[in-house]
N, C-alpha and C positions, 0 to 999 in steps of 0.2 A: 563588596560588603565592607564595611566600614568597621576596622578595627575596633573591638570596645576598649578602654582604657581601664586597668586595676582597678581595684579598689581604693577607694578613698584615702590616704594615708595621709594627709596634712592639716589638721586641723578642720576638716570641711567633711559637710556629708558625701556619700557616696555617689557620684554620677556617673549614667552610662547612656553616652553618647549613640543614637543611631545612625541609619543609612539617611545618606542626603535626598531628598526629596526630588529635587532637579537641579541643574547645572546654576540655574540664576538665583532662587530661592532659597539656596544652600538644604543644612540637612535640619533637620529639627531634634535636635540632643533632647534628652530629658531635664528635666530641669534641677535645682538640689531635693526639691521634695519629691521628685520624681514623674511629673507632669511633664509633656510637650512643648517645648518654646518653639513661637513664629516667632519667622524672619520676617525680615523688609522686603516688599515686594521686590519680584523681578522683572517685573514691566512699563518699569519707569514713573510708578506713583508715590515712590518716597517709602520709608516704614511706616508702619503702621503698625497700632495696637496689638497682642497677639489675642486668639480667642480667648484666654481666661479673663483678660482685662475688661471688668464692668467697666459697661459705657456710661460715663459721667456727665455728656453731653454739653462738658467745659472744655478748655486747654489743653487739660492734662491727656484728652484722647487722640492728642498728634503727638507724644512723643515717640520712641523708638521703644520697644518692649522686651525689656531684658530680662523682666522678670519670670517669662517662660511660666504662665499657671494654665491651667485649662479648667471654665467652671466647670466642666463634663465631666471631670476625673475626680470629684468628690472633693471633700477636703485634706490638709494636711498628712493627717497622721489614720485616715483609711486607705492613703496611696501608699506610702510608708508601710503598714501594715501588709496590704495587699502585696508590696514586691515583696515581701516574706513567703505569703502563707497563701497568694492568690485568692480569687473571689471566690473564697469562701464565707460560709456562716462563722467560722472560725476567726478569718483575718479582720469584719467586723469586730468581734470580742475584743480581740487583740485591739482595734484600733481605740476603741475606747477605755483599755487599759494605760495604751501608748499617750493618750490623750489625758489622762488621769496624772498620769506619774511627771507627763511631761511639766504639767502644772502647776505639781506637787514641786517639782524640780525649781519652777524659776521661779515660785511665791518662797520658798523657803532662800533665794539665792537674795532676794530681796530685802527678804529678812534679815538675813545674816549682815549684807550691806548696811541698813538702815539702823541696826538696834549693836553696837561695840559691848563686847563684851561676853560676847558666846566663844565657849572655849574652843580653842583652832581646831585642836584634833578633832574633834565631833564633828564638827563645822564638813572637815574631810571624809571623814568616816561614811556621814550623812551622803554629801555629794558623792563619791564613789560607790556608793551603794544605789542610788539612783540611777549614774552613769550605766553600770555593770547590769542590772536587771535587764534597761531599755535594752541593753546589746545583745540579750540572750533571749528575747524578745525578737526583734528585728532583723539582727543580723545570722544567718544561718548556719548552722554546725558545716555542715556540707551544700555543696553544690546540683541546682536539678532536684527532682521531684526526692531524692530523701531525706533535703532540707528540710522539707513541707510532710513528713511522715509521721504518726505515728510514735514510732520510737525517740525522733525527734525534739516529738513535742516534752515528751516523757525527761526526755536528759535538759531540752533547757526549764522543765519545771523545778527538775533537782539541782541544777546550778541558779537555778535562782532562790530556792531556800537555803542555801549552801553559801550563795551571798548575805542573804539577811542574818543567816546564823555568825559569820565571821566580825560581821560590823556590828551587831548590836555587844557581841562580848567584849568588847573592850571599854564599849559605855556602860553595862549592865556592871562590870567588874573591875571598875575603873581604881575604886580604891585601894582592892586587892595586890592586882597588879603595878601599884605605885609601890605599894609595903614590898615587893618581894621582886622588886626589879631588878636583875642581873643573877636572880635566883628565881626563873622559872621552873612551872613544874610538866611535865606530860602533855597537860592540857593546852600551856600555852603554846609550846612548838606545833603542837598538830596544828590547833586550827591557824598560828601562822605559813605552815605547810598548804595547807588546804587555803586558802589566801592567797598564797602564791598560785599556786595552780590553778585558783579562778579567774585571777589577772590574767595567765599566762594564754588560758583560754580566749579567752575577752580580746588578748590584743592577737591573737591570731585571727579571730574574728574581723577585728577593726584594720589592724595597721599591717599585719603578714607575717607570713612564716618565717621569715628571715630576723624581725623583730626577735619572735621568740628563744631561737636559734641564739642570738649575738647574747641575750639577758641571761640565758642557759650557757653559755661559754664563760661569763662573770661569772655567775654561781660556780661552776665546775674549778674553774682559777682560783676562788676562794678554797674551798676542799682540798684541793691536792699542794697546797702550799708548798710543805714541804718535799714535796717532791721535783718542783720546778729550780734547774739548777740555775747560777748566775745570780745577779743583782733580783732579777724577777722572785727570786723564792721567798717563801715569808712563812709562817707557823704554824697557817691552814687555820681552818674553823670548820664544827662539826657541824652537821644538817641541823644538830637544835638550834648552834649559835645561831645559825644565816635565815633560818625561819623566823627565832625571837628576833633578830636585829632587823627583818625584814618587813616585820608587821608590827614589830611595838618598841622598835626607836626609828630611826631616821633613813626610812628604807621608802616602803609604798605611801605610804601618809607622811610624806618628808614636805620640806618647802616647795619642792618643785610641782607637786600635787595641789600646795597651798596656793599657790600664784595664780592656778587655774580656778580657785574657790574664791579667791582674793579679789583678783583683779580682770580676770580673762573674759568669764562669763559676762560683766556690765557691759562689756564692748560687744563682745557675739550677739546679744539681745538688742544692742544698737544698731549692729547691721541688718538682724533680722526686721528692726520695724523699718529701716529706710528702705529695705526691699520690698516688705509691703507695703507702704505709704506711697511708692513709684519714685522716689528719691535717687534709687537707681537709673531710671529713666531717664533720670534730669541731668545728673554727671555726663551718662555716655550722650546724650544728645547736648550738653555744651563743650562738650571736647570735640564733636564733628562739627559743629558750631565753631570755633576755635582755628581748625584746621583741616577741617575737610576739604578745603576747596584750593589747599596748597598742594605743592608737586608730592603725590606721595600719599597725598588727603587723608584716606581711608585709615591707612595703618600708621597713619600718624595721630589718627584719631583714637585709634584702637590704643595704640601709647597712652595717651593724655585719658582717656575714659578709664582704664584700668588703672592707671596711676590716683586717679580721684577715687575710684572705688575702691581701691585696695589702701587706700588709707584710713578710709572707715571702716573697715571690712577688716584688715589685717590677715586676709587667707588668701594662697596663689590661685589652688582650684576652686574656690568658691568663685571669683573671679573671672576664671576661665569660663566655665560652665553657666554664667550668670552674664557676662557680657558677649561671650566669643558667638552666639547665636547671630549677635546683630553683625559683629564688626567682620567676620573671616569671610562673610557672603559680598560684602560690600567688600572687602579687601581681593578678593578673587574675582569679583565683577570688572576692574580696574583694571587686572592683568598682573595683580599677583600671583605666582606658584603657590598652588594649596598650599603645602608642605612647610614656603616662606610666612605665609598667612596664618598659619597653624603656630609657627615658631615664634613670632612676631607678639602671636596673642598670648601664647608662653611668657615671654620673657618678660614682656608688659607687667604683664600678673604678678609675676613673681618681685619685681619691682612694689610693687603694694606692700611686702612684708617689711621694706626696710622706709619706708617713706612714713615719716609720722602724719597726723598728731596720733593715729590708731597703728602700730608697727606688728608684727608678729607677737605669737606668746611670748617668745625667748626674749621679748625686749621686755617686758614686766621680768620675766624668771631674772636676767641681767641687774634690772635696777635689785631685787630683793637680793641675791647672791654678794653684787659689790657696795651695795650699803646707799649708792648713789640718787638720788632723788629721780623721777620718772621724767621730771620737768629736764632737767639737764640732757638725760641722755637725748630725746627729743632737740635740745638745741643742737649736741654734735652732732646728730644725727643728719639734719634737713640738707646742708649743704652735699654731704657725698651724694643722699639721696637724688638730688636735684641732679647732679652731673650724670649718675646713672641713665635719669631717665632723657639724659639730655645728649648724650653719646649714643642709649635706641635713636632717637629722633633723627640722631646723623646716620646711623646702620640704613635706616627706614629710606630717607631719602637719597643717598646713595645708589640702594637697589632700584629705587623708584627709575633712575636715571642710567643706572647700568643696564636696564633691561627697556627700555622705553615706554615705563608706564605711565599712561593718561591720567585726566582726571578724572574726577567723578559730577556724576548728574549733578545738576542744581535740584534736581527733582528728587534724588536720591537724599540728601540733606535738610535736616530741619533750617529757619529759621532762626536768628538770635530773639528776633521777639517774640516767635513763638516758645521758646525754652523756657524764656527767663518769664513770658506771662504764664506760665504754667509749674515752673517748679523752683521760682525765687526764693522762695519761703523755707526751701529746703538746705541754703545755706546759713539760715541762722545757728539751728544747731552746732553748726560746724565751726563757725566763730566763736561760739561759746565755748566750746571744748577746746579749741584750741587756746583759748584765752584763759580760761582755768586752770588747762593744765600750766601754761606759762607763770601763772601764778602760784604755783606751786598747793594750789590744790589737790588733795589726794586724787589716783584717778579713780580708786573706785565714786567717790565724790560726782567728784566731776563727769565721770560716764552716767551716772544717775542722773546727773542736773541736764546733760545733753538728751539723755532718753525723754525727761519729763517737757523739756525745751520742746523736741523731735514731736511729740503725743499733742502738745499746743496749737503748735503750726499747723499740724496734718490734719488736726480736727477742726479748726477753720477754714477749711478750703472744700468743697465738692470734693473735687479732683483726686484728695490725699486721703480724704475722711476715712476713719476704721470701722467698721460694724462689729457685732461681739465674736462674730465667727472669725473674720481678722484678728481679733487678738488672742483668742482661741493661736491658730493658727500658728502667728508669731510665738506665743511659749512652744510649738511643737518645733517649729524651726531651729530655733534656739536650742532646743534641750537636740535636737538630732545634731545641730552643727557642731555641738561640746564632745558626743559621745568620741571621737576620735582622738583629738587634746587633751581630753582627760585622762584618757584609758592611755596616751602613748607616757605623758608625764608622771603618771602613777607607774608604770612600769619601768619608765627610766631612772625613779627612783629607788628599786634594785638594784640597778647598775652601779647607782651615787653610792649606793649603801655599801657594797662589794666593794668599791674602791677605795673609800674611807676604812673598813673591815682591815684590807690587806696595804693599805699603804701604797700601791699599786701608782694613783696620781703624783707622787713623792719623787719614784723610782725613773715614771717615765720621762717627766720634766728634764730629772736629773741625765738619763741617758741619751733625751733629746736635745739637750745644749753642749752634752760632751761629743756627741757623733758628730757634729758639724762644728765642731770647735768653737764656736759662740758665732758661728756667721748665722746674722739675722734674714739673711734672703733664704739663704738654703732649710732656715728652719721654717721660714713663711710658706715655703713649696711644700716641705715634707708634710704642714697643717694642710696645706691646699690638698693632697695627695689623702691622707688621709681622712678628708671630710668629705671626699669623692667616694672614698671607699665604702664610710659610712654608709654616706647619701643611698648607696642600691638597699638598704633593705630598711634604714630609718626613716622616719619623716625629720622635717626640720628640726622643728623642738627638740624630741628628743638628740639629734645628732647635735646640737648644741651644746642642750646639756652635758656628754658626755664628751665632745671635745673643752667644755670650758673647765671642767675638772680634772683632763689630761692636760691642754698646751696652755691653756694659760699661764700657770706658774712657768713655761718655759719662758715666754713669750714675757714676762717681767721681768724675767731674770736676765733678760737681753737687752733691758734699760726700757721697756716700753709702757705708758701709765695703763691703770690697770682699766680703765674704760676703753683706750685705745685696741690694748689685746681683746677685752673680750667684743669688742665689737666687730674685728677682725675676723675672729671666730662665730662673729652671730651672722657674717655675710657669707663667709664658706659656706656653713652651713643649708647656706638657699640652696647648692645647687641642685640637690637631690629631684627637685622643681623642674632641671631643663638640659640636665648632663647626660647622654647616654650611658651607661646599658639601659640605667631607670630614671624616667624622667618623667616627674608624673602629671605635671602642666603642661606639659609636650604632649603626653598621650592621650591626655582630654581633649586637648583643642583638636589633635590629628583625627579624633574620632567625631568631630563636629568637622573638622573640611575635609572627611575623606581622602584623607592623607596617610601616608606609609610613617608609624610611629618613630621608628628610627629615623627616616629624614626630619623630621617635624622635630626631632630629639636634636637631631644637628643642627638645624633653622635656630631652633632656642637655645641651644650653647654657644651660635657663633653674638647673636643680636645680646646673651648675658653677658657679654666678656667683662661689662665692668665687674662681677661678682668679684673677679678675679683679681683686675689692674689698678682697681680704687682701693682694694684691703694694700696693697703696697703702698701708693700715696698716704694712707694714713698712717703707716708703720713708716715713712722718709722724711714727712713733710710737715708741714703745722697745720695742715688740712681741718683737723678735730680741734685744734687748739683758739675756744671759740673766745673764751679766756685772757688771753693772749695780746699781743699788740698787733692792730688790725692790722697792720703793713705786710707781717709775716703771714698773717691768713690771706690776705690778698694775691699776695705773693704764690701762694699753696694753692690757690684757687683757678688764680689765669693761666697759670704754670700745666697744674692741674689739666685744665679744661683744653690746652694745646694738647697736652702730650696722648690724653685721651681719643681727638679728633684725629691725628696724626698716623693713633693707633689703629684706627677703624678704619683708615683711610687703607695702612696697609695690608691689615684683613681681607679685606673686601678687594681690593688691588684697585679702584677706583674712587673716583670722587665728582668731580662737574668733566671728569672725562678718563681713559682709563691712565692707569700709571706704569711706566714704561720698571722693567726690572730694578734696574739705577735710584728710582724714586722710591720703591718701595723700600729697599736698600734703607736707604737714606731717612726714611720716614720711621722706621724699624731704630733708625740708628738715635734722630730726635727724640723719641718715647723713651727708648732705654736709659738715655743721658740726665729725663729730664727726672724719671722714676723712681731710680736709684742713684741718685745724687752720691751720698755719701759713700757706697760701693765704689763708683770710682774716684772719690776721692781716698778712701784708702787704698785702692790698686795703685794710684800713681804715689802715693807714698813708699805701697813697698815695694816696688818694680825702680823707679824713677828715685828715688828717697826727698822727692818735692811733695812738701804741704801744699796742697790748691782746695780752696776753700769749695765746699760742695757748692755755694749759690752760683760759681761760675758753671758748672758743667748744668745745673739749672737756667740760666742761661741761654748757654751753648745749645745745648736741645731745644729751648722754646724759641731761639731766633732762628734756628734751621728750620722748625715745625712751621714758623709764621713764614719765612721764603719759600718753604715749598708749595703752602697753600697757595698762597702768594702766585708762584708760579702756574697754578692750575688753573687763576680766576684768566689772568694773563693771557694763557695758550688756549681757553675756553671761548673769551671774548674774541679771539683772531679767528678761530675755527667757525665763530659763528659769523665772523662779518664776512667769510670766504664761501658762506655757504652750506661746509662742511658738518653744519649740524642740524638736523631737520627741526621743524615746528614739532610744537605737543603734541601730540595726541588727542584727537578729539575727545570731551566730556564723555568717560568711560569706556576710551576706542583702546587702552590697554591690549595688550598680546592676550590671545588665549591662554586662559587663566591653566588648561593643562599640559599647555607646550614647555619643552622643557629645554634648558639653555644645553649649548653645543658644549665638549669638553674643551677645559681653560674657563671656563664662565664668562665669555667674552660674547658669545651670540646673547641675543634677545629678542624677548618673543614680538610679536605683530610685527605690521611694516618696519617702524623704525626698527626693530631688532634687525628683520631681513638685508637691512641697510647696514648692517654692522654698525652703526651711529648708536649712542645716548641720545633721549629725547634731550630737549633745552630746559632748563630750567625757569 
């Protein structure tokens, strides 16, 4: 039985992945709205549409079907409903409530977009109040049949007058409260108490106990001020201050709330029409298009399709659970290990959040916090991006050849003329947005003009066209894939609030650049270390948030620009996505290939390492410095992109053939040289008391890195002329997909595995 994976905590509705179907077919997950997604057949007739997908009797019905709907399972927001409260006469009610408010949600998001000039707070108040209903609504107090009771229904009816009653007093009593600000009286602490505690609720609901746990360790640190000895101590604040300052200054309704009102929603509604419009479809069917039929195909495809969806998309698990249906069946048909396949489609995903022109929330919350235009960060952003997803590419092909995996059917892949005659239309939008936002068009703007772009296209084609119960739909999608992002950012904004409260962000900076005496690598770990920490019970976002309020000011104060740092910090923060203990892209996908979540966890930490080795590049090198004189970006880039391959190389202990202890050595040694440049160039100042310019030990690493490759094409090409390397693997003759490599990782599965040989590339 196939693991289910947590709850939803990243910005994405909640998915829960089933048992796989059969060995060739894979399993059939549920989908985000909670429908069945087909796979691609396993009898060699390519994908195919799944059942929910009307047959259009154009183009658009050979592509690959990721959008996982079934028409049998009703609409939207009665399957939504129904995994609440089950088929009952009830869960209809509910569903056309969920359908009401969901509506209510994204005409009002519209609104606010379209018409300048609605005051922020409301703006918030408003969305938060919608958020929080849907959740007590939907999402269940308890688990199993007392969810669905009775008493149940009882307590989220009271938490949801409980909600309306908190949001509307602040607008009802708006002017009140302005005259007597910082002189509240009774009334306002309670119901910012009661506030708190319906968030706190809500994000137990949505994002987890551990959430609520960390927000309630702030509060508590606040309180006992005075009592904490050391630099940590500070003057305390009473439960009135931390309730007023929590609900009616810069606490739950703070910016980071606002970003999600602002700018987050326009893109979430973008992803939801391109997944109904079959837009989705069309990416992962021209990334196997692209490269399926290379050594490795599949999961290289899986790369390249999660990388295109996850740019418009900006969610790891929505990604997961939205592509991983097609690609981990096709990826294990081949002679991937689930587990690898599972990981693969992880890391992939999670790659989508830092890849513009559509990145994660934390990259709007980014631009609003450093003042920076959205268009910019977007520019420093694309190059790491790209090497990210360009170092999986070498992970992917690597294993492909360490374990002797085939290729894939011609029958298993689409056509390029069939893709692009079926969903070319669908990169207009995409051009557009990307060109607007380069133009420094606002993006809520710009996500509007790509929506209205996207609703053009789709409604001139059969294949794309919406009907009203589609767009029905699409607001339900939308307002469910918010409820997590919202509810996590509103509650992170306790945390902001707590920290500004006690000074606390001042303190740690200050302790985090004296305990490592101002060394910049040792304080880049200690962020790395604690954004792992984070990662088990935060989703991204929030752990963003709350590391760019603690390490950034250190991470300046070490010379570094302040885009740099927090961008640093906006990549830590993914790993939460694919790190063990909690890895929440890791245990979606392992619950779509029937995989052991903890391997599947380790699969997606070893293929994320750029998370880790690229935030250094950009704290060493001019990697970001887009600004800059292009010699030294180039320089940061080829530099870059050795030291990366180099590194994978010795990860993995392989490359076009295995690598003897000496090389990896050696390869270990290129990477370090070339990453941390200036580290050793101040070692051999203080050791040696010789100045040597960091470009040389950059250098020195990338001319090792290139002979060692070097040496591998060299000993590859001999071994093949002697024999010593067998032919490919025939069109999907891969090792069985659940054999499992010998200890050392040097066996591989099918013949060529049995042969102790790499297939050829």
């Amino acid at each position: 039985m196939a693991e289910t994976p947590p709850p939803e905590r990243d910005d994405t509705p909640t998915a829960d992945p089933a048992d796989p179907a059969d060995a060739q077919a894979g399993p059939s997950p549920e989908s985000r709205a909670g429908a069945p997604a087909d796979l691609p057949a396993g009898d060699g007739t390519g994908p195919r549409p799944g059942r929910g997908r009307r047959r259009t009797g154009t183009s658009a019905d050979a592509l690959p079907d990721v959008e996982g709907e079934d028409g049998e399972a009703g609409p939207a927001w009665r399957r939504i409903a129904a995994a609440r409260w089950g088929e009952t006469p009830l869960a209809a009610a509910v569903g056309a409530v969920v359908l009401v408010l969901a509506a209510a949600l994204t005409l009002f998001q519209l609104y606010i977009a379209l018409r300048a000039g609605f005051d922020a707070r409301q703006q918030r108040l408003i969305h938060l109040m919608f958020i929080m209903v849907l959740v007590f609504l939907v999402k269940p107090p308890l688990k199993g049949s007392a969810g669905r009771s009775v008493p149940a229904l009882v307590l989220d009816l009271a938490l949801i007058a409980g909600t309306v009653a908190v949001s509307f007093y602040p607008m009802v009593f708006q002017a009140e409260l302005a005259s007597r600000a910082g002189a509240y009286t009774d009334t306002d602490w309670i119901m910012g108490l009661a506030a708190m505690l319906l968030l706190l609720e809500a994000t137990r609901r949505t994002v987890g106990m551990v959430m609520v746990v960390m927000v309630a360790v702030f509060v508590f640190y606040a309180w006992i001020g005075p009592l904490v000895p050391g630099q940590f101590g500070h003057s305390g604040a009473t439960i009135q201050r931390i309730a007023t300052h929590s609900y009616l200054g810069d606490g739950i309704y703070g910016m980071t709330l606002g970003v999600v009102v602002t700018f987050v929603f326009v893109f979430i509604l973008f992803g939801a029409l391109l997944s109904k419009t079959g837009g989705g479809s069309f990416f992962v069917g021209l990334a196997y298009v692209l490269t399926g039929r290379m050594v490795g195909g599949p999961a290289k495809g899986a790369v390249l399709g999660s990388a295109l969806m996850g740019s418009v998309s900006g969610s790891a698990i929505a990604n997961v659970v939205s592509t991983g249906p097609f690609t981990i069946p096709l990826m294990k048909k081949v002679g991937y290990r689930k587990h690898d396949a599972a990981g693969v489609e992880a890391a992939a995903s999670t790659g989508g959040q830092i890849l513009p022109p559509i990145m994660g929330a934390g990259a709007f919350i980014m631009a609003e916090r450093t003042g920076i235009p959205y268009a910019d960060i977007v520019k420093v952003a694309i190059i790491p991006a790209l090497m990210y997803f360009g170092v999986m590419f070498l992970f992917v092909d690597i294993l492909a050849r360490k374990y002797g995996i085939g290729l894939a059917k011609d029958s298993d892949l689409p056509s390029l003329g069939t893709v692009m005659k079926a969903g070319w239309h669908f990169l207009a939008p995409l051009v557009l947005l990307v060109v607007l936002l380069l133009q420094y068009v606002p993006p809520t703007r710009a996500g509007l003009y790509a929506c209205g772009a996207l609703l053009v296209v789709a409604m001139l084609r059969a294949g794309s066209r919406l009907s009203p119960r589609d767009f029905l739909e699409v607001f339900v999608l939308a307002a469910n894939s918010t409820l997590s992002v919202s509810v996590a950012c509103a509650v992170a904004g306790i945390i902001v609030g707590m920290v500004g409260l006690t000074g606390l962000g001042l303190v740690f900076s200050d302790v985090l650049v004296t305990a490592f005496a101002g060394s910049l690598l040792l304080t880049l770990l200690m962020v790395a270390l604690a954004s792992l920490v984070m990662g088990i019970g935060l989703p991204v976002t929030a752990s963003y948030v709350v590391l760019a309020v603690l390490a950034v000011p250190a991470l300046e104060e070490l010379g570094l620009a302040v885009i740099v740092a927090h961008m640093i910090v906006y990549w830590y923060s993914q790993d939460s996505n694919v790190t063990p203990p909690v890895a929440f892209a890791a245990f979606a996908a392992a619950g779509i290939a029937n995989a052991s979540p903890m391997r599947s966890g380790l699969s997606a930490w070893k293929f994320a390492k750029g998370l880790y080795l690229i935030p250094v590049l950009m704290a060493y090198s001019a990697l970001m410095a887009v600004e800059g004189p292009v010699s030294n970006l180039v320089v940061a880039v080829l530099s870059g992109c050795i030291a990366l391959a180099v590194a994978a190389m010795a990860l993995e202990g392989h490359f076009l053939r295995r690598t003897l202890l000496g090389e990896r050595l050696a390869l270990t040694l290129a990477a370090v040289l070339v990453m941390i440049a200036p580290e050793w160039s101040a070692l051999t100042g203080a050791v040696l008391s010789v100045s040597v310019d960091p470009d040389w030990f950059v250098l020195a690493g990338s001319v090792l890195g290139v002979v060692l490759i070097a040496l591998q094409v060299v000993n590859h090409r001999r071994d093949k002329a002697r024999g010593a390397v067998p032919a490919p693997d025939a069109p999907g003759g891969g090792g069985a997909p659940e054999a499992e490599p010998a200890p050392g990782g040097g066996a591989a599965e099918g013949s060529a595995g049995r042969a102790g040989a790499p297939a050829s590339g």
